[in-house]
N, CA, C and O of each residue as an XYZ file, in Angstrom:
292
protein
N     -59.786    -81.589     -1.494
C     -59.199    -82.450     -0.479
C     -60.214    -83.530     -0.093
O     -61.391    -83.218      0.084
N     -59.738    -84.944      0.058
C     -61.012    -86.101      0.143
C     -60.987    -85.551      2.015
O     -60.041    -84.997      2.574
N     -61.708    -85.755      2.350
C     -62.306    -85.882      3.798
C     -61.435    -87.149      4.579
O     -61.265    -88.137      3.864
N     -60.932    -87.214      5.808
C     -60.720    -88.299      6.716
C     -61.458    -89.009      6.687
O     -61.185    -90.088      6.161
N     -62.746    -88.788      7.223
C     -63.828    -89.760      6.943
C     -64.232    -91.267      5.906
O     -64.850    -92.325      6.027
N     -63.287    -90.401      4.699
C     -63.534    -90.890      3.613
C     -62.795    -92.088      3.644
O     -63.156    -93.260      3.533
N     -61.196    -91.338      3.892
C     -60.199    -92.152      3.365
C     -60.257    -92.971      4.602
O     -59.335    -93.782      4.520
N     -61.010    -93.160      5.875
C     -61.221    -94.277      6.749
C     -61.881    -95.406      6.037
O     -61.303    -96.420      5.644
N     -62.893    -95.188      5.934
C     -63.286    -96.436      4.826
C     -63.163    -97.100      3.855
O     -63.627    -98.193      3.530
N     -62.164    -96.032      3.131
C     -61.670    -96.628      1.521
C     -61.046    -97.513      1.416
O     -60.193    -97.407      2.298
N     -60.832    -98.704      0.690
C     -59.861    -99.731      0.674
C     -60.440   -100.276     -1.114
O     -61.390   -100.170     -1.890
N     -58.681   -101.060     -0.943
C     -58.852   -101.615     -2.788
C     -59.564   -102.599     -2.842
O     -59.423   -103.679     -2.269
N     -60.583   -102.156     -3.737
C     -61.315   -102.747     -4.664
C     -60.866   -104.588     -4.398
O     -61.519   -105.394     -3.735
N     -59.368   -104.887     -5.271
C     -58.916   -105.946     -5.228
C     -58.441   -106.760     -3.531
O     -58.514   -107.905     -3.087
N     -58.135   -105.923     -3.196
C     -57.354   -106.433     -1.824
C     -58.283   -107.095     -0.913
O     -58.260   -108.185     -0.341
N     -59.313   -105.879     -0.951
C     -60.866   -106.060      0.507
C     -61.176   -107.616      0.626
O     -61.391   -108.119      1.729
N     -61.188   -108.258     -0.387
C     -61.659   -109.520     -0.742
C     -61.038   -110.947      0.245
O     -61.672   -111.955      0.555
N     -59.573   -110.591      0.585
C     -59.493   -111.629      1.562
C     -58.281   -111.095      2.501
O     -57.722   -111.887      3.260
N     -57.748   -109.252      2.406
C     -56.767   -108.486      2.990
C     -57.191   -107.862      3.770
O     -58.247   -108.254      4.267
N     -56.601   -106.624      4.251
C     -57.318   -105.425      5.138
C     -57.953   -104.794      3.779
O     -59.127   -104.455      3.625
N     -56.774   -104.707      2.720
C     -57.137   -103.603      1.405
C     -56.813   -102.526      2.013
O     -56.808   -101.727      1.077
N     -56.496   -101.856      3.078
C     -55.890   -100.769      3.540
C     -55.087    -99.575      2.944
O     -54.025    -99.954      2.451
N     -55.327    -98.111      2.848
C     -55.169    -97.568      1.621
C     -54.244    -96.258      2.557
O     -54.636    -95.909      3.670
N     -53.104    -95.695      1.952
C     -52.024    -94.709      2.291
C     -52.206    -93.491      1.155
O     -52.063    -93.653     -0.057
N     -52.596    -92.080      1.902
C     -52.913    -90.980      1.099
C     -50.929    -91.077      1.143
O     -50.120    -91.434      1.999
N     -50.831    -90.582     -0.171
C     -49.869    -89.840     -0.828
C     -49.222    -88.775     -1.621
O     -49.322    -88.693     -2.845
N     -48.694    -88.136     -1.029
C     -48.508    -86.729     -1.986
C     -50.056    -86.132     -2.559
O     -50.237    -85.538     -3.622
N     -51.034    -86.461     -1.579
C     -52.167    -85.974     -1.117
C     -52.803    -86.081     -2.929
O     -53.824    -85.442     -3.184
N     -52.407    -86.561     -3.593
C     -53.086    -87.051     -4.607
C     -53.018    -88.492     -5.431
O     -53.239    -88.530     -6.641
N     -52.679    -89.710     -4.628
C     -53.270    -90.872     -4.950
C     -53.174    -91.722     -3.162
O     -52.673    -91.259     -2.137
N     -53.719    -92.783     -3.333
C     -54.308    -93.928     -2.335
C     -53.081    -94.983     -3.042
O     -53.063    -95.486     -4.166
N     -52.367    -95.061     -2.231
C     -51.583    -96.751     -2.763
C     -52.035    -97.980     -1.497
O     -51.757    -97.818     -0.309
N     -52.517    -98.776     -1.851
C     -52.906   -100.372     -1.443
C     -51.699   -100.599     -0.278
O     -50.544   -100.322     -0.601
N     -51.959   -101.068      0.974
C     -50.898   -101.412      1.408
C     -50.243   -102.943      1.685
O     -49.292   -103.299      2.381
N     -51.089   -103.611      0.912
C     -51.349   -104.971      0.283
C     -50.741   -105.119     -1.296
O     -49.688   -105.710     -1.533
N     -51.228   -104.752     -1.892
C     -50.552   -105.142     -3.544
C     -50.105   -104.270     -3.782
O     -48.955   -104.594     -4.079
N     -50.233   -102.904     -3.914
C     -49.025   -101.586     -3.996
C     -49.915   -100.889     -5.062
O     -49.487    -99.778     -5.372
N     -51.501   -101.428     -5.948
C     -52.121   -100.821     -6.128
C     -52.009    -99.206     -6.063
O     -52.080    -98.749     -4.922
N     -51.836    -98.222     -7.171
C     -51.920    -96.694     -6.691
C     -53.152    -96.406     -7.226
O     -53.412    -96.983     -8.282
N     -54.064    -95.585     -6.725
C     -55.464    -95.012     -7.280
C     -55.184    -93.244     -7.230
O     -54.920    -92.514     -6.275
N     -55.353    -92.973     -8.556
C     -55.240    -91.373     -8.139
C     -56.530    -90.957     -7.732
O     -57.428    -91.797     -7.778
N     -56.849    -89.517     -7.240
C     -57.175    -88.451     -6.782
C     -57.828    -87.825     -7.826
O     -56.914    -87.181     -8.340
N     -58.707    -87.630     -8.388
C     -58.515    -86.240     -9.685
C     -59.936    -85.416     -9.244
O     -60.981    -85.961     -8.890
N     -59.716    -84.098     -9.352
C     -60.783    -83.100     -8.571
C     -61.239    -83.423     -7.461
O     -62.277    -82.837     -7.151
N     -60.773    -84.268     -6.625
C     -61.094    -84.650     -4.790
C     -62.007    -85.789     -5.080
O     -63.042    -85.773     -4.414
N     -61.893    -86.593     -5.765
C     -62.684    -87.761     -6.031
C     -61.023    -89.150     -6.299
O     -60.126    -89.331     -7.123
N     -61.481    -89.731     -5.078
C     -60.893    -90.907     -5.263
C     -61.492    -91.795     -6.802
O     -62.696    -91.958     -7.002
N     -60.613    -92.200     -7.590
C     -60.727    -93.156     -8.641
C     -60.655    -94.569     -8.484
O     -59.691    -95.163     -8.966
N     -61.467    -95.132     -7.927
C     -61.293    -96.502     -7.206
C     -61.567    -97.682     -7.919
O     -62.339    -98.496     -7.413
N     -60.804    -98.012     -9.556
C     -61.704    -98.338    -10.643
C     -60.119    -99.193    -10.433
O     -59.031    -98.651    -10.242
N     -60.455   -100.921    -10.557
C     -59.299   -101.924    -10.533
C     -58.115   -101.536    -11.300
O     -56.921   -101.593    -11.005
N     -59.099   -100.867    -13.021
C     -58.242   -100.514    -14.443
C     -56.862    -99.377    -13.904
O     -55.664    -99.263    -14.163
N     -57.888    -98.669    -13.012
C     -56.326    -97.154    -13.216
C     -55.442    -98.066    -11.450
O     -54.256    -97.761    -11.319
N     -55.879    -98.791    -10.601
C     -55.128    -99.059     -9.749
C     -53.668   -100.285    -10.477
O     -52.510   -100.338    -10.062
N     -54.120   -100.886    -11.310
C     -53.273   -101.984    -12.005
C     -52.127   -100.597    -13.035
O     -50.902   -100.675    -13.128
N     -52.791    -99.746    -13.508
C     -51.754    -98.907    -14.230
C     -50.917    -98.326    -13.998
O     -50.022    -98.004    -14.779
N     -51.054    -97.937    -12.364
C     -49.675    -97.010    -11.708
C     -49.174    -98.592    -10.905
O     -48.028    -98.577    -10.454
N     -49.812    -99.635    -10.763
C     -48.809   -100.811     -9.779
C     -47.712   -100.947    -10.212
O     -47.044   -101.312     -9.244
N     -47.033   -100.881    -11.137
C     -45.331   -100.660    -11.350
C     -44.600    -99.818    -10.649
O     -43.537   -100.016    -10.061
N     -45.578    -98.354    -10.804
C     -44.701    -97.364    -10.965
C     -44.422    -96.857     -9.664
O     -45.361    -96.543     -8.934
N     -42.990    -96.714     -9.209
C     -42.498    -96.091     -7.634
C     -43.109    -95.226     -7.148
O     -43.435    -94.308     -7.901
N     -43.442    -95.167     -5.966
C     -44.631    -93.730     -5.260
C     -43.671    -92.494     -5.786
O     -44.261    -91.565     -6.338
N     -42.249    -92.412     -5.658
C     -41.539    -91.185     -5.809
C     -41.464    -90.780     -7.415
O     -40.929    -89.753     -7.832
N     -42.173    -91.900     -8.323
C     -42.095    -90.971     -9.889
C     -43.915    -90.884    -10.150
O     -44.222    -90.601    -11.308
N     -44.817    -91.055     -9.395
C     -46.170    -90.570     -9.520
C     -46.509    -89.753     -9.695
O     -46.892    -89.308     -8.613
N     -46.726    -88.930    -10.603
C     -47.394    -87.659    -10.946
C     -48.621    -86.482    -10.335
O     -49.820    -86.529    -10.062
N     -47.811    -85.710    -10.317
C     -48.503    -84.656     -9.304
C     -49.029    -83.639    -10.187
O     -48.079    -82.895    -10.429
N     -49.980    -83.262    -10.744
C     -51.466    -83.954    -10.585
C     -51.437    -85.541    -10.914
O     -50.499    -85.909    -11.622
N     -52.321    -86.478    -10.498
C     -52.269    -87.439    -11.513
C     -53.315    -87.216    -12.902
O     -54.447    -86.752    -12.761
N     -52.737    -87.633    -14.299
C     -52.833    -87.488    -15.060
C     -54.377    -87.647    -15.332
O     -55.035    -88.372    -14.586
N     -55.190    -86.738    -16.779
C     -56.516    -87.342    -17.178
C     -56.403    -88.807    -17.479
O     -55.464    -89.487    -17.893
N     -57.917    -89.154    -17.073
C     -58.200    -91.057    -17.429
C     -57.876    -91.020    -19.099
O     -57.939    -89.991    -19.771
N     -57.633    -91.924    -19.453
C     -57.743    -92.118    -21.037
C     -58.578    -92.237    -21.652
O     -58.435    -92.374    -22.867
C-alpha cells in the first residue's frame, strides 16, 4: 500500500509543469492525472511515475484498467 504521505506529493511528471498535475488513487492500484487523464500504475507499492507507462493507459477508461496492473514490457 503507497503511504498518504506519498500520494500527497505525487503529481504527473507531464502536468506539474504548468497544472496542479494532481493525482487520484484508483482501484488502489494506479494514480490517474487529474489534468490529462494520464494513468500510472502501482506495481509492488511503488508508484511508476515514468511519462512512457502514463501515455500507455491515457486511452484506456479507469473502469477497463487492470487489476493488478500488468508487468512493464
Amino acid at each position: 500500500m503507497v503511504s498518504q504521505d506519498l500520494l500527497d506529493i505525487l503529481r504527473c511528471p507531464v502536468c506539474v509543469q504548468e497544472n496542479r498535475g494532481e493525482l487520484e488513487l484508483v482501484k488502489d492500484a494506479w494514480l490517474v492525472c487529474r489534468d490529462c487523464g494520464r494513468k500510472y500504475p502501482i506495481r509492488d507499492d511503488i508508484p511508476v511515475m515514468l511519462v512512457e507507462e502514463g501515455d500507455q493507459w491515457q486511452n484506456t477508461a479507469v473502469e477497463d484498467l487492470p487489476v493488478p496492473p500488468p508487468p512493464a514490457a
